[in-house]
C-alpha positions as CSV (number, residue, x, y, z in Angstrom):
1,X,-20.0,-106.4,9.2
2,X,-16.3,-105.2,10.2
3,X,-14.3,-103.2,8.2
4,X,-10.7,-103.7,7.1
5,X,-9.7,-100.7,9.0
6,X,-11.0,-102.9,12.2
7,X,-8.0,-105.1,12.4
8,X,-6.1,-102.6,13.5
9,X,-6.1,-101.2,17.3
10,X,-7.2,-97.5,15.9
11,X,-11.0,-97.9,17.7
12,X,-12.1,-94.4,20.1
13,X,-15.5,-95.7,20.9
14,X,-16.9,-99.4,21.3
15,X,-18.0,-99.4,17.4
16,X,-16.6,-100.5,14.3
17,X,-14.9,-97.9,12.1
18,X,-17.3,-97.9,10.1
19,X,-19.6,-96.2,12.0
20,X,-18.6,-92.7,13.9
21,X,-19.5,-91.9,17.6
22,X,-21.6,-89.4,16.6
23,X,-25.0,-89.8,15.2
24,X,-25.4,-85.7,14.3
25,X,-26.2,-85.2,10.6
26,X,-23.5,-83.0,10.1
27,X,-20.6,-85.1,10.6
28,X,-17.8,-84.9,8.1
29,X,-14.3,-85.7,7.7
30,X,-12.4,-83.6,5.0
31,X,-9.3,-83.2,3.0
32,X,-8.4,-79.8,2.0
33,X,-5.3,-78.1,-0.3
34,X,-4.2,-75.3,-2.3
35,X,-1.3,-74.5,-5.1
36,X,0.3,-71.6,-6.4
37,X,3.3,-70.6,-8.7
38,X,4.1,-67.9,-6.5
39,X,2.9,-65.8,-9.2
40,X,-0.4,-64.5,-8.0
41,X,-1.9,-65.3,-11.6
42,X,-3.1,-69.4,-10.9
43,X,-4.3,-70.4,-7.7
44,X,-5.8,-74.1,-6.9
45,X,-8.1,-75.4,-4.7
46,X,-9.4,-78.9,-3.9
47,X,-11.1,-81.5,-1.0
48,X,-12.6,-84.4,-0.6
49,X,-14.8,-85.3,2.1
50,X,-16.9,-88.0,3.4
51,X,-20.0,-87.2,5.5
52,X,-21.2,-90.8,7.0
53,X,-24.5,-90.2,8.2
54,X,-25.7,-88.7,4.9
55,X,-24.3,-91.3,2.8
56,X,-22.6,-88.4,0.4
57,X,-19.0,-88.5,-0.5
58,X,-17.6,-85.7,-3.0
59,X,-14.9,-84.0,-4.4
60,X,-13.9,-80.8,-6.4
61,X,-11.1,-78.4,-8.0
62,X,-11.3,-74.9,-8.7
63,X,-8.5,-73.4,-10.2
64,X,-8.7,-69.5,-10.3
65,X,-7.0,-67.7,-13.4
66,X,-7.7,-63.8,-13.6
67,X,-11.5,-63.9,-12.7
68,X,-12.5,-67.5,-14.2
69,X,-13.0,-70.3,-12.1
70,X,-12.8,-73.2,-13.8
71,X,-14.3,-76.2,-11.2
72,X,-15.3,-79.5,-11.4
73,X,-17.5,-81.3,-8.9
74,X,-18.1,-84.9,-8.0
75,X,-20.2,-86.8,-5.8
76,X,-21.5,-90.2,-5.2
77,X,-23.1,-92.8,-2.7
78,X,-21.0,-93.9,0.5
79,X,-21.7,-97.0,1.7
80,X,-20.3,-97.1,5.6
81,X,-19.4,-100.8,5.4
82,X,-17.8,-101.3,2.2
83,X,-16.1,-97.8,1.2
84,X,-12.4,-97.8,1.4
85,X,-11.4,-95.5,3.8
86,X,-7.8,-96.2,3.3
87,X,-8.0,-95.1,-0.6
88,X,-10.2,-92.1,-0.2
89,X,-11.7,-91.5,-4.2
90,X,-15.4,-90.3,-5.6
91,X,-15.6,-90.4,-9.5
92,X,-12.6,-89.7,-11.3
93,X,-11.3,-87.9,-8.6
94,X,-8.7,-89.7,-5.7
95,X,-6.5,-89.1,-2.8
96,X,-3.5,-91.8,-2.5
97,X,-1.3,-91.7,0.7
98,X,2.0,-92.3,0.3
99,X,3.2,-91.7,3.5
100,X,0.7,-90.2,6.6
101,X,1.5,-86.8,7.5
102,X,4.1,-86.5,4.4
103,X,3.4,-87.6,1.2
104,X,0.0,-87.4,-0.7
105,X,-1.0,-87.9,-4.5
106,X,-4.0,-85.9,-5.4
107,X,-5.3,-87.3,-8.9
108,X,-8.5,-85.8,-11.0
109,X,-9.0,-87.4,-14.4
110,X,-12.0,-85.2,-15.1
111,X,-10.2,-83.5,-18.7
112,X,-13.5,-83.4,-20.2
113,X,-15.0,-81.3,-17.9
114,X,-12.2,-78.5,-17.8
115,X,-8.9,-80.4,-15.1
116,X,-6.8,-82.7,-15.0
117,X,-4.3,-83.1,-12.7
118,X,-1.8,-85.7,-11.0
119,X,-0.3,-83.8,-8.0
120,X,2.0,-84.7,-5.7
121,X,1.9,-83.1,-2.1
122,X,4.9,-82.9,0.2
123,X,5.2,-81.3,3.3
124,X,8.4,-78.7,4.2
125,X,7.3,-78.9,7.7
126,X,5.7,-81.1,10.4
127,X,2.0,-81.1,10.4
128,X,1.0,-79.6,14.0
129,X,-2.9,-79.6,15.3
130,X,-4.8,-76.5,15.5
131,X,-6.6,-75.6,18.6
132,X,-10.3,-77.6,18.8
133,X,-12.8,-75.1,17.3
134,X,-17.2,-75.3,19.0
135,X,-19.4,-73.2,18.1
136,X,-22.9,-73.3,19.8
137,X,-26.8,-71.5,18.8
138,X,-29.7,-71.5,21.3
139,X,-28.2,-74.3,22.8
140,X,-26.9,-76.5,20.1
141,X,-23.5,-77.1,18.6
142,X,-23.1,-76.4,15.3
143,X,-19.5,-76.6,14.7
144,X,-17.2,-79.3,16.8
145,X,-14.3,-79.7,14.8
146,X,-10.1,-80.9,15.2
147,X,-8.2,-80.0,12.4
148,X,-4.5,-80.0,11.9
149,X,-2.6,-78.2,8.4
150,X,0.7,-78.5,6.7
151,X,3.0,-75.6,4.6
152,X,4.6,-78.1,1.9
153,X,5.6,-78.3,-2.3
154,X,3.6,-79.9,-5.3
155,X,4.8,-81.4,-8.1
156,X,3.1,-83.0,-11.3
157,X,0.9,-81.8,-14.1
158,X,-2.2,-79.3,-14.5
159,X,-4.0,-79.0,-17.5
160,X,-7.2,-76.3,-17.3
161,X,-9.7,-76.0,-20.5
162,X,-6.7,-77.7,-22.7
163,X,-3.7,-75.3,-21.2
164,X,-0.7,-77.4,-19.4
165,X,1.3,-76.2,-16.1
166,X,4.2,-78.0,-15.5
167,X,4.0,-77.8,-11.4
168,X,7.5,-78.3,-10.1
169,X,8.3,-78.2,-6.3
170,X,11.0,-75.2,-6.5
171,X,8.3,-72.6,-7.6
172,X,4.9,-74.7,-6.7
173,X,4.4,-74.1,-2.9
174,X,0.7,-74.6,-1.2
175,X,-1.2,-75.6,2.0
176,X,-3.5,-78.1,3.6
177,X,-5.6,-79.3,6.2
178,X,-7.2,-82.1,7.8
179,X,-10.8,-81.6,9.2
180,X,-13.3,-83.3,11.0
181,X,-16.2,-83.5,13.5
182,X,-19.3,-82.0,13.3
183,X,-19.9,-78.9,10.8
184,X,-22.8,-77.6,8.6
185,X,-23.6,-80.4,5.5
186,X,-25.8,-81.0,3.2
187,X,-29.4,-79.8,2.6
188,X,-30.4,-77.0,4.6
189,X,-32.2,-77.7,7.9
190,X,-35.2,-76.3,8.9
191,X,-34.4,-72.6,10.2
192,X,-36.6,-72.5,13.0
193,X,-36.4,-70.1,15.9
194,X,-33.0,-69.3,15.0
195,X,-33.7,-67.6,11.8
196,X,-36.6,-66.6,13.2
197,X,-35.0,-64.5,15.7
198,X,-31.5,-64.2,14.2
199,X,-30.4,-60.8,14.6
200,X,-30.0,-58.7,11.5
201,X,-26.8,-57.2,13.0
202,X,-25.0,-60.2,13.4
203,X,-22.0,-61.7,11.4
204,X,-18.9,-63.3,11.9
205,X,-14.9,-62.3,11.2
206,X,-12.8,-65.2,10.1
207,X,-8.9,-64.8,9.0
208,X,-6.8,-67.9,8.6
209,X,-3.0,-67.4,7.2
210,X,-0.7,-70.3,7.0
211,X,2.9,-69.0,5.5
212,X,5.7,-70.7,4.7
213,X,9.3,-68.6,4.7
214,X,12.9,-70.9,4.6
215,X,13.5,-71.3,7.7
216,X,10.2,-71.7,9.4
217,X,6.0,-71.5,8.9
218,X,3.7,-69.5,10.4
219,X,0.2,-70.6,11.1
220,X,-2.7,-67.8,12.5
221,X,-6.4,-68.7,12.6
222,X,-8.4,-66.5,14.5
223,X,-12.8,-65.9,14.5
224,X,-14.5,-63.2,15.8
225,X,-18.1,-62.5,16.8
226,X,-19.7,-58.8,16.0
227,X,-18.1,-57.4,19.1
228,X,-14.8,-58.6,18.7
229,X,-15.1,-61.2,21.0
230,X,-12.8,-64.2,19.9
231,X,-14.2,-67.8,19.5
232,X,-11.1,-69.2,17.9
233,X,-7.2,-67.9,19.0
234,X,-4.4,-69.1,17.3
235,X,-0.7,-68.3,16.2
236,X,2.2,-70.9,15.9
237,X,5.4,-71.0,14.3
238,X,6.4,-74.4,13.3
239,X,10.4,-75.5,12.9
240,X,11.8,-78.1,10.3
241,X,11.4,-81.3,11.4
242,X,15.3,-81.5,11.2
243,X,15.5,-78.9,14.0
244,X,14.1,-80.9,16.7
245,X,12.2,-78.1,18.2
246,X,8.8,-78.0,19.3
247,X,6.3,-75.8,18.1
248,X,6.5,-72.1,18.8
249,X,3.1,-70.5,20.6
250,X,2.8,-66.7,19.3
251,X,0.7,-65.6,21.9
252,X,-2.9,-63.4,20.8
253,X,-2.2,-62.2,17.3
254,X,-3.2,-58.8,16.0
255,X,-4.4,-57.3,12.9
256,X,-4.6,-54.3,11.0
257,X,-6.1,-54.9,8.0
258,X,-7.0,-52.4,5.4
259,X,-9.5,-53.2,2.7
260,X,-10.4,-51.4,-0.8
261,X,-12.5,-48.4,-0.6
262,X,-16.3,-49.6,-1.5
263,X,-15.6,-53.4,-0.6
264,X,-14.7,-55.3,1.8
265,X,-11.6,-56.8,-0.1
266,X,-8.3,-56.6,1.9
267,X,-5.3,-55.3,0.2
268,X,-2.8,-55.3,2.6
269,X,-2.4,-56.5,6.3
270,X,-0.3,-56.4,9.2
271,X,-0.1,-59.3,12.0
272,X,1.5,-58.7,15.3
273,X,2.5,-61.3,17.3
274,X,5.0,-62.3,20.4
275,X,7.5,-65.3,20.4
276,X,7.8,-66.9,23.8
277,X,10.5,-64.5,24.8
278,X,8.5,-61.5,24.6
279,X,10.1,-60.1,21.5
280,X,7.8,-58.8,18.5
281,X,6.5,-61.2,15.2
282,X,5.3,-58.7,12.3
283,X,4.1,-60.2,9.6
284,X,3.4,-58.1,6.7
285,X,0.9,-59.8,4.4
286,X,-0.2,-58.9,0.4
287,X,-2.9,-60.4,-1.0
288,X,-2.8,-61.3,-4.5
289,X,-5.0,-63.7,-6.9
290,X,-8.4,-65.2,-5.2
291,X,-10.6,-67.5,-4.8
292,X,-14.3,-66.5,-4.7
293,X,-15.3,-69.9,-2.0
294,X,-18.6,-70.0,-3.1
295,X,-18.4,-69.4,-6.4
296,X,-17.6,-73.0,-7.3
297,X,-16.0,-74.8,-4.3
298,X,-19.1,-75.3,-3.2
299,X,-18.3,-73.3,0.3
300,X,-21.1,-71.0,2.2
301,X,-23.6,-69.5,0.6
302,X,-23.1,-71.8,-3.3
303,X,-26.6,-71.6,-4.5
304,X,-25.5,-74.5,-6.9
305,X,-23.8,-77.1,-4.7
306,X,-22.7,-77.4,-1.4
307,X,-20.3,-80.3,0.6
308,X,-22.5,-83.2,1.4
309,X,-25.3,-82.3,-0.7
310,X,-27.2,-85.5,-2.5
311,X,-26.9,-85.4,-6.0
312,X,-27.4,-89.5,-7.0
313,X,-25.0,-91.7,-7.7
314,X,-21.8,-91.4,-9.7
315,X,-22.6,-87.4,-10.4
316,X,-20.0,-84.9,-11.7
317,X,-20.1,-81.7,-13.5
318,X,-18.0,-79.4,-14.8
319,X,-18.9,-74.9,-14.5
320,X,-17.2,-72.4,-15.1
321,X,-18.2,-69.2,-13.4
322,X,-16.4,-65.3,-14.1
323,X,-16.2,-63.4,-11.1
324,X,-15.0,-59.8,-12.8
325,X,-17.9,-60.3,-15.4
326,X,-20.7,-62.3,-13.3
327,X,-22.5,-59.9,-11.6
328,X,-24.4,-62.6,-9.5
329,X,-21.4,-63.8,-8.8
330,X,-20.3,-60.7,-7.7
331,X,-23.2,-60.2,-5.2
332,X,-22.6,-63.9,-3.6
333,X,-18.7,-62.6,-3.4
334,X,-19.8,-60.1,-0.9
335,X,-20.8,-62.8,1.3
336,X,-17.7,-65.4,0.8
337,X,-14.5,-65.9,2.0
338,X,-12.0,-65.4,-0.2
339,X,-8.8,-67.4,-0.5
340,X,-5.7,-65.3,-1.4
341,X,-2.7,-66.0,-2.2
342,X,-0.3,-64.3,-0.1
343,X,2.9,-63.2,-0.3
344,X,4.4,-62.3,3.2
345,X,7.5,-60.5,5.0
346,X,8.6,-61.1,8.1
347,X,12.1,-59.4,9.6
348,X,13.1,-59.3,6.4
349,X,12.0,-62.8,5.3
350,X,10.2,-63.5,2.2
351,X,6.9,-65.5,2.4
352,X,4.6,-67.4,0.4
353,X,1.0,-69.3,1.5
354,X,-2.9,-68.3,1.8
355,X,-4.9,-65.0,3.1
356,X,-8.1,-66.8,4.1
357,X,-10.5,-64.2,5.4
358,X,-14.0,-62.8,5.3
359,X,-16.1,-60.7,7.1
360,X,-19.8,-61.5,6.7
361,X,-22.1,-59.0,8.8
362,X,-21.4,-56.5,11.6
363,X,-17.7,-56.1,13.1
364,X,-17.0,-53.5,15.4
365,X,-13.3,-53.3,15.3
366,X,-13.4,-53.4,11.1
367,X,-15.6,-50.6,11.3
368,X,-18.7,-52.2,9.5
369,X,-21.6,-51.5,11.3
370,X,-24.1,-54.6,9.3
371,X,-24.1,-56.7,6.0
372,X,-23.8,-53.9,3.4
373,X,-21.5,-51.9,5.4
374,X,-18.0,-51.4,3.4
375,X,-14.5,-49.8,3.6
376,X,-15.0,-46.0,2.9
C-alpha cells in the first residue's frame, strides 16, 4: 500500500517510500544532537533512528552530570507501511519539525524513568553535507553513509532525577546531525572469517569537532586506519546564512593532540588547517565534561543495548550508570568514544561545540602501538 509521503515527487528509486533501495540489514536513518550550558558540568545527548529492514525504531537521552549518566532508552515495532515518517516518535519520546533544516522540537516525556525534556533546536548556521563516508572488510561494505550537521541554540526545560534546567538559547548552544545509509545495527552478525582472521593490531582513530564561534562554525571530521592512512578527510568553515557565502573548504586538517598520562583521554588539542587563500586556521581545543558513548547511548561496544536491537514492542527503560565509580564501566570506556564538550580558540575567537574522538587499537602517529597501549 502507498504511503502518504508517496504523494509527493521525493521518489530516488522505482519504490514506494516506504520501502528503501537497499535490502542490507543494516540500513538506518538517524537523528542525532547534543546540549551544553557552556559550563562543562551538564552535557546532553539524544537520537532517534529508524532501521527498516529490522522493523526496530528507538530512541534515547543521556545526560552526563560529573560521572552519572542518567539515560533512558526506548524502542518499539516499525511497521514500513503505516509509521509516520513525517512525525518521527517511539514511546514517549518525539521529534517534531517545525521547519526542515531550521527548527526542530525534541520532546521526551519519560520523568519516571529519570528526563524529561521539551527542547527546542535552532540552527545559527546553514546545515552543509559532510563528505560520503564507505568503509569496506574482505570485500563487503560495512559502512555507506551521507550525513550532513548543524552548530545551533536550544531552548526549553530539562528536568534529570527531579532537578530542573532552565535551557535558554543565550547560554544553551549544541550540535547535530543527520545520518543515513548502511551502518552496523542490531544483533551481532555472525563473525566469520573476519574475526577469525582480524588482526590483533588493528584499530581505528576517529575525531569529529563541530565548533561554533560568532561569526562563523567550524566543522572537522577525520578517521584513520592503524597507519595513519585516512578513510574520512574533512574541514569546512561554514558563514551565516545572512552572508551569502558559500562554504569554506580547510584543506587536510592536522592534529596534535595530547592525552593524560596512563589513558588515552585527550586534554588538550591543536588543529591546523588552511583557508582557501593559503593562510593558517589554528584551532585550539579544551575538552571538558564527557560522555562515556557506550555507557548508556547505546553506541559501540554497550553490552546492554545497542541502536536497532529488538527488544518487543512499546519497551523503555530507564539506567543509570557512574563512570568515576563503575569500574566496568571504566574498562568499556577504554574502548568508547567519548563526547566532549569543547571549548575552542581560534585567532582570538572564543568557541563552543563537541570533541568527539576515540582511538580504539593500534595508531602509529598517536604513538599506541595495540589495544592496551596508553599515553606515557
Amino acid at each position: 500500500m502507498p504511503a502518504p509521503l508517496d504523494e509527493f515527487p521525493v521518489h530516488q528509486s522505482p519504490l514506494s517510500i516506504a520501502r528503501v533501495a537497499s535490502s542490507d540489514r543494516n540500513f538506518y536513518d538517524r537523528y542525532y544532537f547534543n546540549a551544553h550550558d557552556r559550563s562543562g558540568e551538564i552535557f546532553l545527548v539524544t537520537g532517534y533512528g529508524v532501521y527498516p529492514n529490522l522493523g526496530v525504531k528507538d530512541a534515547f537521552v543521556t545526560v552526563a552530570r560529573g560521572g552519572r549518566h542518567t539515560t533512558v532508552r526506548l524502542s518499539d515495532a516499525f511497521e514500513a507501511e503505516t509509521d509516520d515518517r513525517l512525525n518521527p516518535a517511539v514511546g514517549a519520546y518525539r521529534i517534531e519539525v517545525k521547519k526542515p533544516l531550521d527548527e526542530l522540537r525534541v520532546v521526551c516525556d519519560a520523568g519516571a524513568h529519570g528526563i524529561a525534556m521539551d527542547l527546542t533546536w535552532r540552527g545559527s548556521f546553514p546545515a552543509v553535507d559532510e563528505e560520503p563516508h564507505v568503509l569496506r572488510r574482505d570485500g563487503r561494505v560495512i559502512l555507506d553513509a551521507q550525513r550532513f550537521a548543524q552548530l545551533g541554540t536550544w531552548e526549553g526545560t530539562l528536568n534529570v532525577e527531579g532537578t530542573d534546567y532552565t535551557v535558554t538559547p543565550d547560554t544553551w548552544v549544541g550540535s547535530r546531525d543527520r545520518s543515513w545509509g548502511i551502518r552496523p545495527s542490531g544483533e551481532a552478525e555472525p563473525g566469520g572469517r573476519a574475526a577469525a582472521e582480524r588482526d590483533p593490531s588493528g584499530g581505528m582513530w576517529w575525531t569529529y569537532v563541530p565548533l561554533r564561534f560568532d561569526d562563523y562554525a567550524i566543522i572537522v571530521i577525520v578517521q584513520e586506519e592503524p597507519d595513519g592512512t585516512r578513510t574520512l578527510n574533512q574541514a569546512t568553515r561554514v558563514w551565516p546564512a545572512s552572508t551569502g557565502r558559500r562554504p569554506e573548504q580547510l584543506g587536510w586538517p592536522e592534529f596534535d593532540i595530547e592525552y593524560a598520562p596512563g589513558t588515552r583521554m585527550p586534554v588538550r588539542a591543536t588543529l591546523r588547517m588552511k583557508d582557501l587563500a593559503g593562510k593558517p586556521v589554528v584551532v585550539e581545543v579544551e575538552p571538558k565534561h564527557h560522555v562515556v558513548l557506550n555507557c548508556g547511548p547505546g553506541y559501540g561496544l554497550d553490552p546492554t543495548w545497542t541502536h536497532g536491537q529488538w527488544r518487543g514492542r512499546d519497551w523503555s527503560e530507564g539506567v543509570v550508570v557512574d563512570t568515576a565509580t563503575d569500574e566496568a564501566a571504566q574498562g568499556r570506556a577504554k574502548f568508547s568514544i567519548l563526547d566532549h564538550v569543547a571549548r575552542a580558540t581560534c585567532d582570538g575567537a572564543e568557541g563552543w561545540g563537541l570533541f568527539e574522538h576515540g582511538v580504539m587499537g593500534r595508531h602509529d602517529p598517536s604513538g599506541f602501538a595495540d589495544f592496551m597501549a596508553v599515553a606515557p
